[in-house]
C-alpha positions as CSV (number, residue, x, y, z in Angstrom):
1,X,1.4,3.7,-115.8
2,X,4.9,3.8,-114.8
3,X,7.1,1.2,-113.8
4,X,7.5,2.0,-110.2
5,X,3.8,2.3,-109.9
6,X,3.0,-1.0,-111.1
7,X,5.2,-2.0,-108.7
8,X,4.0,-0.5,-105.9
9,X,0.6,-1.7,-107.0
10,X,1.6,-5.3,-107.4
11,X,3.2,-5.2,-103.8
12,X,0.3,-4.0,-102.3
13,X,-1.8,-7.0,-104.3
14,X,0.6,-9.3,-103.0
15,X,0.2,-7.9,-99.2
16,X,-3.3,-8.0,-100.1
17,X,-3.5,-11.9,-101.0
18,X,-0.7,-12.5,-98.7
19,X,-3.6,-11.4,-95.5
20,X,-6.7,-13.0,-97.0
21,X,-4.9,-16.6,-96.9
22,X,-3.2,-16.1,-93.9
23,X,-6.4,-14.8,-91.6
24,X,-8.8,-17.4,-93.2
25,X,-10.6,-19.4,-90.8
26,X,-10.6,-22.6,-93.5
27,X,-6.9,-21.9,-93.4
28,X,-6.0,-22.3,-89.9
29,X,-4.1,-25.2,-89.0
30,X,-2.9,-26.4,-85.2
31,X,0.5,-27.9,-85.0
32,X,2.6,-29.4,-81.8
33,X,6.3,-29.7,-81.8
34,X,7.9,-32.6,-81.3
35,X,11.8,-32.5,-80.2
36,X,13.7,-35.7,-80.1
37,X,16.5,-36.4,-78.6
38,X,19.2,-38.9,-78.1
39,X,20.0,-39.7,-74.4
40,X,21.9,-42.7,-72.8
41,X,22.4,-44.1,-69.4
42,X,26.2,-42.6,-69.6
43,X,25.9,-39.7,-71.4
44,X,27.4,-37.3,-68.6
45,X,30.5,-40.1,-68.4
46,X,30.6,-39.2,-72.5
47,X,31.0,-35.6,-71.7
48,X,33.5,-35.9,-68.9
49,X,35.9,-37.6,-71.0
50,X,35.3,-35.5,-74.4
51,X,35.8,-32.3,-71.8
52,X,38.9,-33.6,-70.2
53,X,40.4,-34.5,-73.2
54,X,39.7,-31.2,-74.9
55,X,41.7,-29.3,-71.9
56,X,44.7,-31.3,-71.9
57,X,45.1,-30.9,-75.8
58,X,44.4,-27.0,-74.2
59,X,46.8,-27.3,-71.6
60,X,49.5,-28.7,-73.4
61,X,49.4,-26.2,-76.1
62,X,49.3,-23.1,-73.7
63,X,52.4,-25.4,-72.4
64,X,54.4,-25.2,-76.1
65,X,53.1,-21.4,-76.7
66,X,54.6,-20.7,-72.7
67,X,57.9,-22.8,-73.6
68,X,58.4,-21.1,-77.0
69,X,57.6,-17.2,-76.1
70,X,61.8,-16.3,-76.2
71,X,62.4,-17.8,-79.5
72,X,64.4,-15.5,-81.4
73,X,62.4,-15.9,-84.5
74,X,59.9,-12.9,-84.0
75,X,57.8,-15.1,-86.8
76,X,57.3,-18.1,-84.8
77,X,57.0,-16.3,-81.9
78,X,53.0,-16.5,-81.2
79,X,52.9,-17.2,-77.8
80,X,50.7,-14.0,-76.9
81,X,48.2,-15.1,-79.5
82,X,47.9,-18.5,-79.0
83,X,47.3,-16.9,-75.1
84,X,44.6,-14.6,-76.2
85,X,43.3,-17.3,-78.3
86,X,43.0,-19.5,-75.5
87,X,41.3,-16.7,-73.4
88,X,38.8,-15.9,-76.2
89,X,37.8,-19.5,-76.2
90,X,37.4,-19.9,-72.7
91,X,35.5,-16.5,-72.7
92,X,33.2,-17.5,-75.3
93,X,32.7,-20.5,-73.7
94,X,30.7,-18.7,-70.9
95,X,27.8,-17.1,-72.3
96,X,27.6,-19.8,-74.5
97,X,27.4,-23.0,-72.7
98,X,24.6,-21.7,-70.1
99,X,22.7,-20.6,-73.5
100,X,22.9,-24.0,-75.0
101,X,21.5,-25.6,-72.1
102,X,18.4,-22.9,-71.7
103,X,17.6,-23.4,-75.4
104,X,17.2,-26.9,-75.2
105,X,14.1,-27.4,-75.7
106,X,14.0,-24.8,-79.3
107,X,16.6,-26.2,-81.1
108,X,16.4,-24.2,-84.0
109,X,17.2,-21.2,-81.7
110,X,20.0,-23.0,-79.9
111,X,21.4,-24.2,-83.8
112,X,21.3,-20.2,-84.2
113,X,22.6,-18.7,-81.1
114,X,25.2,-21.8,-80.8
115,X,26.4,-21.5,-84.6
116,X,26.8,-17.8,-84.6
117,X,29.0,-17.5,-80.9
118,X,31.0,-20.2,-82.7
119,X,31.9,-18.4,-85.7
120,X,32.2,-15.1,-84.2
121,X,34.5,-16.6,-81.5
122,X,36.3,-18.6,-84.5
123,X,36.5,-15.8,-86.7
124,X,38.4,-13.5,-83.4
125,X,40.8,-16.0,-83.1
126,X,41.9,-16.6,-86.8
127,X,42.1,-12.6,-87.1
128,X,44.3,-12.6,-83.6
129,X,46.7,-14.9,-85.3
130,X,46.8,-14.4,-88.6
131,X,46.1,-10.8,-89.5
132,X,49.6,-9.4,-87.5
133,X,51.1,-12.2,-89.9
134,X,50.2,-10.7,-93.2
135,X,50.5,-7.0,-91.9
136,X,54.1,-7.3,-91.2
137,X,54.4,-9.2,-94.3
138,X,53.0,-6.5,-96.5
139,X,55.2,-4.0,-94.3
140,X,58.2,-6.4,-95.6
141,X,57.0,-6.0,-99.3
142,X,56.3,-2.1,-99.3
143,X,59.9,-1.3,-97.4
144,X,61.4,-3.8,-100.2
145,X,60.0,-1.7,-102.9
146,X,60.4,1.2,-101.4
147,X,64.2,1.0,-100.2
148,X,65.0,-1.6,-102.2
149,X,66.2,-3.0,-98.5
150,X,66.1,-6.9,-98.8
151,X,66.5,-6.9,-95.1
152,X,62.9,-8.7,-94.5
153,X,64.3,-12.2,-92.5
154,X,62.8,-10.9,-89.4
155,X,59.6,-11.5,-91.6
156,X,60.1,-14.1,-93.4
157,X,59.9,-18.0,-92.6
């Protein structure tokens, strides 16, 4: 026999053994979920403060980026990312709080759906600030070695 064909025929055993444990009557096994949680008598006082804390440190940096957006330096000049930062937070923030509550009661879903808005939202933002950063500085190099113009300070920090 032929390599692929035992492997195709040890699959199918494997299916095989795989549907004779898991259909067995002997087998069957009833299970209840249990979720704990942690509550407290001022729990939403907790979250009011951690929120309101959270949107001043916000506020005050949409404050600097608003303050700073003439600065002649076009390299420390970021106040339309740090904006669109700011508005992809807030905007991920939506779908994501309403979610967390639904899911309450499945946490492994809401670890899931929770963790993966996160980093989806965290990944945005890092690109929004960082990746027009390195493009203009590899548009720096390539017109260095290119021209041989050392005219990169609008570039460089």
């Amino acid at each position: 026999m032929s390599d692929l064909s035992l492997s195709v025929l040890m699959f199918l055993l494997k299916v095989y053994h795989c549907c004779v444990h898991c259909f067995m009557l002997s087998d069957l096994q009833l299970s209840r979920d249990v979720v704990l949680a942690c509550t407290s008598n001022s729990h939403d006082i907790v979250l009011a403060v951690l929120l309101i804390y959270k949107s001043i440190y916000l506020w005050v940096g949409l404050f600097l980026a608003f303050e700073t957006r003439k600065v002649n330096i076009e390299a420390l000049n970021d106040a339309r990312f740090i904006a669109l930062a700011v508005y992809c937070s807030v905007l991920s923030c939506i779908p994501l709080v309403p979610i967390g509550i639904l899911l309450s009661q499945q946490p492994e879903a809401r670890y899931g759906v929770l963790a993966g808005g996160i980093f989806f939202a965290i990944t945005v933002i890092l690109c929004l600030l960082f990746v027009s950063k390195v493009r203009d500085r590899l548009v720096c190099m390539w017109v260095h070695e290119q021209c041989g113009v050392s005219e990169c300070s609008r570039y460089m920090l």
